[in-house]
C-alpha positions as CSV (number, residue, x, y, z in Angstrom):
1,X,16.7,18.5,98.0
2,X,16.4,15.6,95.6
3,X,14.1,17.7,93.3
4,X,17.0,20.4,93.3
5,X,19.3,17.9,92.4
6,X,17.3,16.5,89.7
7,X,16.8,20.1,88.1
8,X,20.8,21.0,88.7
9,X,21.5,17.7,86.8
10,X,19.0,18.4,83.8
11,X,20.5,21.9,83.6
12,X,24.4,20.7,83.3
13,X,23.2,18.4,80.6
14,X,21.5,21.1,78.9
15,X,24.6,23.2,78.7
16,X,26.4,20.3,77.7
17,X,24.2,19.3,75.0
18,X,23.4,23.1,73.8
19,X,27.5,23.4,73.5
20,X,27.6,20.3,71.4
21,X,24.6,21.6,68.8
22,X,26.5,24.7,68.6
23,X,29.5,22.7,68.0
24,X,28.2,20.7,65.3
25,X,25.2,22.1,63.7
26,X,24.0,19.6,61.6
27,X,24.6,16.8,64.5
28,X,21.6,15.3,65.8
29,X,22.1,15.8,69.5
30,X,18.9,18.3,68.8
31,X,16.7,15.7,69.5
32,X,18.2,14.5,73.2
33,X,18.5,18.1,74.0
34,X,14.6,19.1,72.7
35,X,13.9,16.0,75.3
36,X,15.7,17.6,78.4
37,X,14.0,21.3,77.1
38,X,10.5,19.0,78.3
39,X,11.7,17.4,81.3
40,X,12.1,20.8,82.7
41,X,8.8,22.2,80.7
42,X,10.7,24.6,78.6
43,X,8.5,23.5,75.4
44,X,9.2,26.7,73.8
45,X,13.1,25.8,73.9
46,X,12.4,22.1,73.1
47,X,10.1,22.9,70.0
48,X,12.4,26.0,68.6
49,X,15.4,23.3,68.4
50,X,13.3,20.6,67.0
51,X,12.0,22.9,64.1
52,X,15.4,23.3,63.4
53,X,16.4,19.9,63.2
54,X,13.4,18.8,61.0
55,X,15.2,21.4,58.7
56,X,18.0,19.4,58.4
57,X,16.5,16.1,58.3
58,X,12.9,16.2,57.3
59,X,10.8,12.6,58.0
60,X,12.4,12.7,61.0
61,X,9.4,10.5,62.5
62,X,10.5,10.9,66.4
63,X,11.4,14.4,65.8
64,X,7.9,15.1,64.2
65,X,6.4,13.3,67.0
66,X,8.6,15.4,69.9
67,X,7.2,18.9,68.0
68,X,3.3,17.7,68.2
69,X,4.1,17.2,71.9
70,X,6.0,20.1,72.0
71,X,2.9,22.2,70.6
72,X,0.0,20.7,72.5
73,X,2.1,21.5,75.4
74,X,1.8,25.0,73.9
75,X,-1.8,24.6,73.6
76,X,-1.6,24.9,70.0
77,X,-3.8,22.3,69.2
78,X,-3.8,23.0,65.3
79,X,0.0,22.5,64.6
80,X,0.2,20.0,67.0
81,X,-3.1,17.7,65.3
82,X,-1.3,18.4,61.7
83,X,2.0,17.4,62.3
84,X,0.9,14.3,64.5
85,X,-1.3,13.3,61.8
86,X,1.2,14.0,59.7
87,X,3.8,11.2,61.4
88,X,0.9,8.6,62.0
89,X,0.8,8.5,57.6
90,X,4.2,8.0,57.8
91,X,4.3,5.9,60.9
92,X,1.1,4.5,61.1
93,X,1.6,2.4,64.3
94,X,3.6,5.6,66.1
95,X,1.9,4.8,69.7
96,X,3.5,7.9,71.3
97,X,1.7,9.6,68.0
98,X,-1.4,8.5,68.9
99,X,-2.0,9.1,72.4
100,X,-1.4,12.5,71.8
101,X,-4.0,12.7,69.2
102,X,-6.5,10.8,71.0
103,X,-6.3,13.9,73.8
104,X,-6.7,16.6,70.7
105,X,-9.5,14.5,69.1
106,X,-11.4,13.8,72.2
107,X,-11.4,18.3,73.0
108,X,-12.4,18.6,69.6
109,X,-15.5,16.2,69.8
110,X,-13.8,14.1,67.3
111,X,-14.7,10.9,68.9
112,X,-14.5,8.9,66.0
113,X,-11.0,9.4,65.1
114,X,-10.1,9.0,68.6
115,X,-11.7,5.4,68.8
116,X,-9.7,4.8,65.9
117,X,-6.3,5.7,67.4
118,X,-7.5,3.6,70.7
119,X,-7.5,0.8,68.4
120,X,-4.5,1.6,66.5
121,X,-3.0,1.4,70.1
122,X,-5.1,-1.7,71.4
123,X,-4.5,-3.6,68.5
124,X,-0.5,-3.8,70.1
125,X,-1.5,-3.7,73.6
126,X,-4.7,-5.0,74.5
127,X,-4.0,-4.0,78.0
128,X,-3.3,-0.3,77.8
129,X,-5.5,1.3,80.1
130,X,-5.5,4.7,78.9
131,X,-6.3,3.3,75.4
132,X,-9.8,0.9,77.5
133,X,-10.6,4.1,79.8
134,X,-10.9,6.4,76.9
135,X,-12.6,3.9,74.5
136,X,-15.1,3.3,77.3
137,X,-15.9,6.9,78.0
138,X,-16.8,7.0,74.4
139,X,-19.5,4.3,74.1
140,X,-17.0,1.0,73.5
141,X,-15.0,-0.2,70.6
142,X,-15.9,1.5,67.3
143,X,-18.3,0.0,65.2
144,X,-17.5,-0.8,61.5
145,X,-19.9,0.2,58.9
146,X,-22.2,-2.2,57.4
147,X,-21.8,-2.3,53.9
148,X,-24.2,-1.9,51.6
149,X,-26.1,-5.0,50.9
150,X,-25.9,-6.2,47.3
151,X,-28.8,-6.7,45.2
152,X,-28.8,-10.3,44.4
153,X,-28.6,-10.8,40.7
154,X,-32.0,-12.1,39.4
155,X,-32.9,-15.5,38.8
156,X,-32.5,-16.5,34.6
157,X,-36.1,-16.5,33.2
158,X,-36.2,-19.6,31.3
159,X,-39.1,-20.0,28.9
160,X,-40.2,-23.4,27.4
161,X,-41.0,-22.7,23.8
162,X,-44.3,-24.5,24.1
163,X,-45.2,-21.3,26.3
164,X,-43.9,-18.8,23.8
165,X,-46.9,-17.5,21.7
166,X,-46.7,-18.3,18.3
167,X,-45.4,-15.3,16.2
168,X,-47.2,-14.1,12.9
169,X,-45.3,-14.7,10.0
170,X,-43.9,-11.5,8.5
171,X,-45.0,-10.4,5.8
172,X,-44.1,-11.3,2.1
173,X,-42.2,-8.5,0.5
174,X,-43.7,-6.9,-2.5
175,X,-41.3,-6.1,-4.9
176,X,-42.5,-3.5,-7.4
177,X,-41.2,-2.9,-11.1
178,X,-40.4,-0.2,-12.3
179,X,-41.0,0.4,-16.1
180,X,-37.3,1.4,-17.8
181,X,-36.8,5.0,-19.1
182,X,-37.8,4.9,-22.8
183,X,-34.3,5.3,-24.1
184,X,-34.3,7.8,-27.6
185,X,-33.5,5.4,-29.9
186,X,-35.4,2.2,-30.0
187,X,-33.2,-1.1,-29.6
188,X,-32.5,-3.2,-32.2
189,X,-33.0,-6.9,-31.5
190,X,-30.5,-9.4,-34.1
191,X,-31.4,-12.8,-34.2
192,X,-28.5,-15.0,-34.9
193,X,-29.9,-16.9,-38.0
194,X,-27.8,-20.0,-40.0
195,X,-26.2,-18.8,-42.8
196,X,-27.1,-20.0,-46.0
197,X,-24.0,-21.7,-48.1
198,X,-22.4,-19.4,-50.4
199,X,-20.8,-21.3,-53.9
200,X,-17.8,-19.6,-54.8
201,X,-17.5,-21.3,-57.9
202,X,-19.5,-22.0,-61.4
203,X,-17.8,-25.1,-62.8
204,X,-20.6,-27.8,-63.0
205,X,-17.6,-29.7,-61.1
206,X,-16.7,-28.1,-58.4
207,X,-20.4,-26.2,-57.2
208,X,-21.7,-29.9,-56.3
209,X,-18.5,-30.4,-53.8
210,X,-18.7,-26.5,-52.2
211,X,-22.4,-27.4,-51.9
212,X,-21.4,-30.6,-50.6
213,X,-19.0,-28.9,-48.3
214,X,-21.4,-26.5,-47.1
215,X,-24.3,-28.7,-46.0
216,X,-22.2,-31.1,-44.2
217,X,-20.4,-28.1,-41.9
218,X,-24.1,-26.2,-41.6
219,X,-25.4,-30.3,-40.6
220,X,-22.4,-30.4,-37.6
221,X,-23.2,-26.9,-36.2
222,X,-27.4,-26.7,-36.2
223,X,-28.1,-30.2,-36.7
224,X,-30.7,-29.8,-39.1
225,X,-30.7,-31.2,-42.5
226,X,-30.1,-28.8,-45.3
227,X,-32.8,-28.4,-48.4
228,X,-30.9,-29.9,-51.7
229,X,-32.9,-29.3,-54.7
230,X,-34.5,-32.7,-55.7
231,X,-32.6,-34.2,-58.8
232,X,-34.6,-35.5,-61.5
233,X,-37.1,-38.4,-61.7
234,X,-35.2,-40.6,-64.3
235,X,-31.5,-39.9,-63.0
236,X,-33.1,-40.8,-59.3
237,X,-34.2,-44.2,-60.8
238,X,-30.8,-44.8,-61.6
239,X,-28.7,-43.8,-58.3
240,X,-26.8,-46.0,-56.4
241,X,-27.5,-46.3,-53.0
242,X,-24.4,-45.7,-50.9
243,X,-24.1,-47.2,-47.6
244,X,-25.8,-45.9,-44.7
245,X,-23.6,-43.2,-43.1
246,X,-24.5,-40.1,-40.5
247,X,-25.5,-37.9,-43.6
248,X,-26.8,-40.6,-46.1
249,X,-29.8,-38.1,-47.2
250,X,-27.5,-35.1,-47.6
251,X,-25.0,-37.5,-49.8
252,X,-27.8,-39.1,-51.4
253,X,-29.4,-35.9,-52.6
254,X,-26.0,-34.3,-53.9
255,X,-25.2,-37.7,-56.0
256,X,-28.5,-37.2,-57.8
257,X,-27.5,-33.7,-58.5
258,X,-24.1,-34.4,-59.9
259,X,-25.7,-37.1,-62.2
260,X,-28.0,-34.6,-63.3
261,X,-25.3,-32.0,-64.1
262,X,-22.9,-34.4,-65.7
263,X,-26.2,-35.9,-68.0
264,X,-26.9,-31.8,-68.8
265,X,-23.2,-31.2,-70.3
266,X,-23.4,-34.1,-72.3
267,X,-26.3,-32.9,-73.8
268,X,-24.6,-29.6,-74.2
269,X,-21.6,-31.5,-75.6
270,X,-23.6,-32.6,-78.0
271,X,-25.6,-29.9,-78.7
272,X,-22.5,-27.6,-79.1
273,X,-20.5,-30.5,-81.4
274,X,-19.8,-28.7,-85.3
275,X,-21.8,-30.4,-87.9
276,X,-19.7,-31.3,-91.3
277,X,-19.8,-29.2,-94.1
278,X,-21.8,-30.3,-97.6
279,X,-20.3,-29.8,-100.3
């Protein structure tokens, strides 16, 4: 009697909670009502209203959750395993989740993944003894990978340069000439000679001072001493000796020749003087 009480209970709250949904459509009372579909086993009930819910309000986590159920209670694995995984991405610690998925995992051979979602569910509650029996029917605990062992990076060669063998010298360069391209006209080469002193002038006067002039600038610039012609023996013997100066032979030389010259135009002079008439 109490099992047809139960069942007389679960149907008045179906009705009740079917009228409300119809009510309100977009009300989430799908979800309580999908959970009294499965307490009687009416999973094709429970999972049509919970496929309409999760239109209304996808990401629904427990709804997602209810539909696996809903579907391995179906026996199709397929919808169920890709929904459920589905909800453990978005949920990763979903317990209800994975205990459903350790049941499709462990028919499918997939005994890694279901060792993982024992420890998913282990790692909250050591003590769950579905979690321990299944993870002990499949060998124990899972096993991490060992990573890859790293090469250890070489030890740094060091070399004392005593060790090093000597190394030739390289080679001197030769550098070769090549001969220039005979050009068509042959070069001209000027060299820069001193110019000689021009006299501008013919007055016996003013020659010895332009000559003077002359062979003191052409004295500054090369530093050689200029050629004078020599005066004459007997106005030499009568010269005065200046002082010593920075161009004393250049001076000296031009003072003859202006004696000279003014002792030549009083000989013209005198030469050139009109003789007085005889009567």
């Amino acid at each position: 009697m109490a099992q047809n009480q139960n069942a007389a209970e679960n149907a008045l709250e179906i009705d009740r909670l079917a009228t409300q949904l119809a009510k309100d459509p977009h009300s989430k009372v799908f979800m309580p009502l999908a959970e009294e579909y499965g307490k009687v086993g009416m999973w094709q009930e429970a999972a049509a209203v919970l496929e309409d819910g999760l239109k209304l309000y996808p990401g629904f986590i427990t709804a997602m959750v209810a539909l696996g159920r809903a579907y391995d209670h179906m026996a199709q694995t397929t919808k169920a395993k890709a929904i459920l995984e589905e909800s453990v991405k978005l949920s990763p610690e979903n317990l209800r989740a994975h205990r459903t998925l350790i049941k499709i995992y462990t028919s499918q051979g997939l005994n890694e993944s279901a060792l993982q979602s024992c420890a998913v569910i282990l790692a909250v509650n050591p003590r769950d003894e579905e979690a321990l029996s299944v993870q002990s029917a499949l060998g124990g605990p899972l096993k991490r990978k060992k990573e890859p062992e790293r090469a250890k990076p070489a030890a740094p060669v060091t070399r004392h340069l005593s060790a090093q063998p000597a190394t030739a010298a390289p080679a001197p360069v030769e550098f070769t000439a090549t001969a220039p391209e005979a050009s068509s006209a042959p070069e001209e080469i000027f060299v820069s000679t001193p110019a000689e002193p021009k006299i501008t002038s013919t007055d016996p006067f003013i020659m010895p001072v332009e000559v003077m002039e002359n062979a003191l600038r052409t004295h500054d610039q090369t530093g050689e001493q200029v050629t004078v012609p020599e005066p004459d023996s007997q106005a030499a013997d009568t010269m005065l000796m200046p002082p010593p100066s920075p161009h004393a032979g250049v001076v000296a030389q031009l003072e003859a020749w202006l004696l000279t010259i003014e002792s030549h135009r009083q000989d013209r002079d005198t030469t050139n003087k009109p003789h007085p008439k005889t009567s």
